[in-house]
C-alpha positions as CSV (number, residue, x, y, z in Angstrom):
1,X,-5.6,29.9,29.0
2,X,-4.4,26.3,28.6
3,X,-6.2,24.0,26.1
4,X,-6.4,20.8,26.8
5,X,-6.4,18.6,23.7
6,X,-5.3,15.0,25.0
7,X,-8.4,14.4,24.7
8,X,-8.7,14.9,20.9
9,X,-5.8,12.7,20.1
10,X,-6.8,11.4,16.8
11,X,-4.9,8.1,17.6
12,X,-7.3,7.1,20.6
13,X,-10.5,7.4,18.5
14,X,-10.4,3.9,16.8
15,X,-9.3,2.4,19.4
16,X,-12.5,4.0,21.0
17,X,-14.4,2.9,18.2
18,X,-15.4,6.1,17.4
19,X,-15.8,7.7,14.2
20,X,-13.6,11.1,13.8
21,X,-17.0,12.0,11.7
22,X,-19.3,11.5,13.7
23,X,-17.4,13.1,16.7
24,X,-16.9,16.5,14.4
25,X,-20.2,16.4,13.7
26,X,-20.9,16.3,17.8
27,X,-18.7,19.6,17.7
28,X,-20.5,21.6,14.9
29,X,-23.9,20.5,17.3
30,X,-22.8,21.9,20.0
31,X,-21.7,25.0,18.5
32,X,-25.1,25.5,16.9
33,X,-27.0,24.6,20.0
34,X,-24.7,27.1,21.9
35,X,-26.6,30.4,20.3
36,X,-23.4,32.4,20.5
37,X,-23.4,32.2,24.1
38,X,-20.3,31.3,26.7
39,X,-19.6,27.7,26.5
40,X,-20.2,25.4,29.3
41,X,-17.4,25.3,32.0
42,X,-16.5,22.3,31.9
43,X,-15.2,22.8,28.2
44,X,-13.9,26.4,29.0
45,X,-10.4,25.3,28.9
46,X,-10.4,23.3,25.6
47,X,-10.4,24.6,21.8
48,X,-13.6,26.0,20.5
49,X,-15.9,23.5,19.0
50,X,-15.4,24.7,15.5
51,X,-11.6,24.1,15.9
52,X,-12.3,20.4,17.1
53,X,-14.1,20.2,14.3
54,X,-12.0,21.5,11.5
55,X,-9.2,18.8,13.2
56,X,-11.2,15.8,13.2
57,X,-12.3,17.0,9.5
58,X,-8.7,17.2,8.7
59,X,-8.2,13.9,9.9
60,X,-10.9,11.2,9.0
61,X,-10.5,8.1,10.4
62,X,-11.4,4.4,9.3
63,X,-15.1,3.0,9.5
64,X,-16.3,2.5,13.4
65,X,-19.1,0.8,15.2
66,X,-21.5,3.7,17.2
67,X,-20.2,4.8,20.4
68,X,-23.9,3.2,22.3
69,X,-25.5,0.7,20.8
70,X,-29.3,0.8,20.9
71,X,-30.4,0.4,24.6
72,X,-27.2,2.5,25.9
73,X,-28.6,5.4,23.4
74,X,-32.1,5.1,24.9
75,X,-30.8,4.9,28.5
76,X,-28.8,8.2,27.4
77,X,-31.6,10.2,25.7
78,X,-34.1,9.0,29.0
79,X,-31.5,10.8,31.2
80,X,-30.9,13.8,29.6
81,X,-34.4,14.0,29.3
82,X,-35.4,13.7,33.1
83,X,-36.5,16.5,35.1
84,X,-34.6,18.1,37.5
């Protein structure tokens, strides 16, 4: 299977503003939350969580702002919390 890791390219996370920290930490989340079980499939054809994270670990980057500030991060958390 092809992995795509474009999207992990360490250079593009400042420029995002985003932490490399704070993104592993995303990664060892979802491989908690994931109870052993197949992975979604729209991440089916990336790199296993853990291996994100060890990479970003490998690699921290400077001090970033958060990703959402306050009212994005409710409007987030009020989606993912809305019935189906």
């Amino acid at each position: 299977m092809l992995f795509r890791r474009g999207a992990d390219r360490l250079e593009r996370l400042p420029v995002a503003g985003i932490d490399t920290a704070a993104f592993a930490n995303f990664f060892d989340r979802l491989e908690k939350s994931g109870g052993g079980g197949p992975l979604p499939a729209i991440l089916a054809s990336h790199p296993a969580p853990q291996e994100r994270s060890a990479m970003l670990r490998a690699h921290p980057g400077a001090a970033t702002s958060p990703a959402l500030d306050a009212g994005d991060w409710e409007s987030l958390k009020a989606i993912c919390a809305a019935p189906k």
